[in-house]
C-alpha positions in Angstrom: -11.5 14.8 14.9 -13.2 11.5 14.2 -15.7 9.7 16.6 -15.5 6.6 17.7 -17.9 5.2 14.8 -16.2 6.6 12.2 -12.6 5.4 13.9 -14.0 2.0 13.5 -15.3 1.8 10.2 -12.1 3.2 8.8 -10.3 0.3 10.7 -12.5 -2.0 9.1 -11.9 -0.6 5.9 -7.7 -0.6 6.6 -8.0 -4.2 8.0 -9.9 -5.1 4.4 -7.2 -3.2 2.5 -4.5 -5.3 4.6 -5.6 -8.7 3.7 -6.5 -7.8 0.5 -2.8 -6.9 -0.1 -1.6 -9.6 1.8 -3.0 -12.3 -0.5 -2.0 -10.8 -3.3 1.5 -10.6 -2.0 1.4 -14.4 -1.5 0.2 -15.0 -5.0 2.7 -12.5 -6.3 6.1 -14.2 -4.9 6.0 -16.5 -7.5 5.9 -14.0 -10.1 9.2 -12.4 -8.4 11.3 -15.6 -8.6 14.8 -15.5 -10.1 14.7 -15.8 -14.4 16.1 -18.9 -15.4 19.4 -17.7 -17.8 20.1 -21.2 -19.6 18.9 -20.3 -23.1 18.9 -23.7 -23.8 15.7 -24.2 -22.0 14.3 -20.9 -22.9 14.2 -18.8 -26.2 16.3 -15.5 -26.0 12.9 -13.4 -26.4 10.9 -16.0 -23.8 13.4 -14.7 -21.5 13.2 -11.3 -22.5 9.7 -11.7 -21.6 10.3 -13.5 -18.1 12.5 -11.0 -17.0 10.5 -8.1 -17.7 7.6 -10.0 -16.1 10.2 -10.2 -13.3 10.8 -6.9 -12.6 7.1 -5.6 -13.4 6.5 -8.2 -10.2 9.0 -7.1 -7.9 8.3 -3.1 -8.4 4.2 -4.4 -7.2 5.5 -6.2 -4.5 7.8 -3.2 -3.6 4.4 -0.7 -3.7 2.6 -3.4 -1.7 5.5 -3.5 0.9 4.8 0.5 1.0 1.3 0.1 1.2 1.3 -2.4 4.0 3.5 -0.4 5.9 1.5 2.5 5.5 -1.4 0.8 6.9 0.3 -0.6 10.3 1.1 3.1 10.6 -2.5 4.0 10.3 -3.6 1.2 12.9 -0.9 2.8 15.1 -3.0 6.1 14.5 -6.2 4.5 15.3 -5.1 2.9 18.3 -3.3 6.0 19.7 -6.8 7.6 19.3 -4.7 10.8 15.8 -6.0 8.8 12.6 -7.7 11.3 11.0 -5.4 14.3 11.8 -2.9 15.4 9.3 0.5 14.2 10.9 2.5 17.5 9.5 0.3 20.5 10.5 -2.5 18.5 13.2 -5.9 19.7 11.1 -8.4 17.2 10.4 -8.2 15.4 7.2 -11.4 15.5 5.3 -13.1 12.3 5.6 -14.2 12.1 1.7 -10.3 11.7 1.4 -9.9 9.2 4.2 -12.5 7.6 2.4 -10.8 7.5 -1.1 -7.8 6.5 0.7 -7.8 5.7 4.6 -3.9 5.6 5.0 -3.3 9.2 3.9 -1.4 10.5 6.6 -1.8 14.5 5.8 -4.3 17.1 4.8 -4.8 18.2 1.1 -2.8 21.3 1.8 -0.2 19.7 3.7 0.1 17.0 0.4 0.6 19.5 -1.9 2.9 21.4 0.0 5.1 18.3 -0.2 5.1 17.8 -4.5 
């Protein structure tokens, strides 16, 4: 189980991570907006290129949807006073791979359990 300290510093860390990804995602929409089809204004390969450009921004705005909702659910741990405990078998997670990745909800074991 984590202390106190090391409860706050991973919050710290999450709450980085969060706005981070947050301004990302507001740079990103733009990216995301709909591919204009009139090929008068726009070469057949240009648009090609847009809408590949398209859907390479919507699939990073889909992993930082999943991202951000993975570290609300880590704040929810921190708060309820688990983060740090692997949510499928309750062991402590080691805290070289909280610190690789402080959203990880399970152990090592437990994560390869689940591939």
């Amino acid at each position: 189980m984590l202390n106190d300290f090391d409860s706050q510093h991973f919050k710290q860390a999450i709450l980085q991570l969060q706005t981070e990804l947050l301004a990302v995602e507001q740079s990103g929409q733009e990216s995301a907006r709909t591919v204009e089809l009139d090929q008068t204004t726009v070469g057949r390969v240009s648009r090609m290129d847009a809408l590949q450009g398209q859907a390479m921004a919507k699939e990073s705005q889909q992993r930082r949807t999943i991202q951000l909702q993975r570290i609300e659910a880590s704040l929810q741990r921190i708060e309820k006073g688990i983060f740090g405990l692997c949510l499928r078998c309750g062991e402590d997670i080691n805290v070289k791979r909280l610190e690789f990745d402080p959203t990880v909800p399970l152990c090592i074991d437990c994560a390869n359990q689940s591939k």
